[in-house]
N, C-alpha and C positions, 0 to 999 in steps of 0.2 A: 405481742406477748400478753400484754392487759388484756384486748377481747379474745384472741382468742384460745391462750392457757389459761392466765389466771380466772378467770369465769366462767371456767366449764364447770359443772353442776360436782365432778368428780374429782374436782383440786377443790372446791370451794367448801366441799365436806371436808377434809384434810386442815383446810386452813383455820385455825385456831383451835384445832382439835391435837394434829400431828404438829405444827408448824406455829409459831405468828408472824405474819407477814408485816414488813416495813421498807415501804421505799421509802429512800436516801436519794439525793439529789447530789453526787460527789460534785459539781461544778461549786455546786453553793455549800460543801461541807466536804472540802478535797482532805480534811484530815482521814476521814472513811476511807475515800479510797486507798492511801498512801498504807494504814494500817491493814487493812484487807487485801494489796497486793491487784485491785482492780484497775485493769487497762484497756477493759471493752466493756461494751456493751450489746443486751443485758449482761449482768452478771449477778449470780446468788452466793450470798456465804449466809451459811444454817450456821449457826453459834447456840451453845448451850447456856442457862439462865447466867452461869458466870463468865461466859466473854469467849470460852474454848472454841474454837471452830472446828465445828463437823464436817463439813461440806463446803468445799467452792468448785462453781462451775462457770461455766461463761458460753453466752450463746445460746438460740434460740432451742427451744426442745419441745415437740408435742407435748398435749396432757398430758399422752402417757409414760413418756420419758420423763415427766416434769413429774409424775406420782412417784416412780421409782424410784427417782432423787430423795423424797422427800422421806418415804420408807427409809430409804438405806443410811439414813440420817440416824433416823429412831432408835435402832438400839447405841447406840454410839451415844445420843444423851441419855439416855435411862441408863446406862454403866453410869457416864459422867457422874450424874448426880448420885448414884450409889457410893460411888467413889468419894465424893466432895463432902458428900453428908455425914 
């Protein structure tokens, strides 16, 4: 998933732009997991700057599965934050 999703040239524009990205290590911080409902892996949960979760998925996904995701994310935090603000 790291070579060869996350590093394609067309998730990597996305990333910190659409996204920030952060792996979590759940073995060495199993409270993430338990709170995010994660029992495989990979697994992505998109969360909004205050904690809401947008998106959880699980499972491997091409780029461009893995762009889709992240679009379909987007408007779902820009309401959020309209909303919270």
């Amino acid at each position: 998933m790291e070579q060869g999703v996350l590093n394609a040239p067309e998730v990597l524009d996305q990333l910190g732009t659409v996204v920030i990205a952060a792996k979590i290590n759940v073995d060495e911080q199993p409270e993430i997991a338990e709170r995010f409902g994660i029992s495989s892996y990979p697994f992505d949960v998109l969360v909004d700057p205050d904690g809401a979760v947008l998106l959880r998925s699980g499972g491997y996904a091409p780029a461009e599965d893995y762009l889709q995701r992240m679009q379909a994310a987007r408007p779902r935090a820009t309401s959020a934050r309209l909303v919270t603000r």
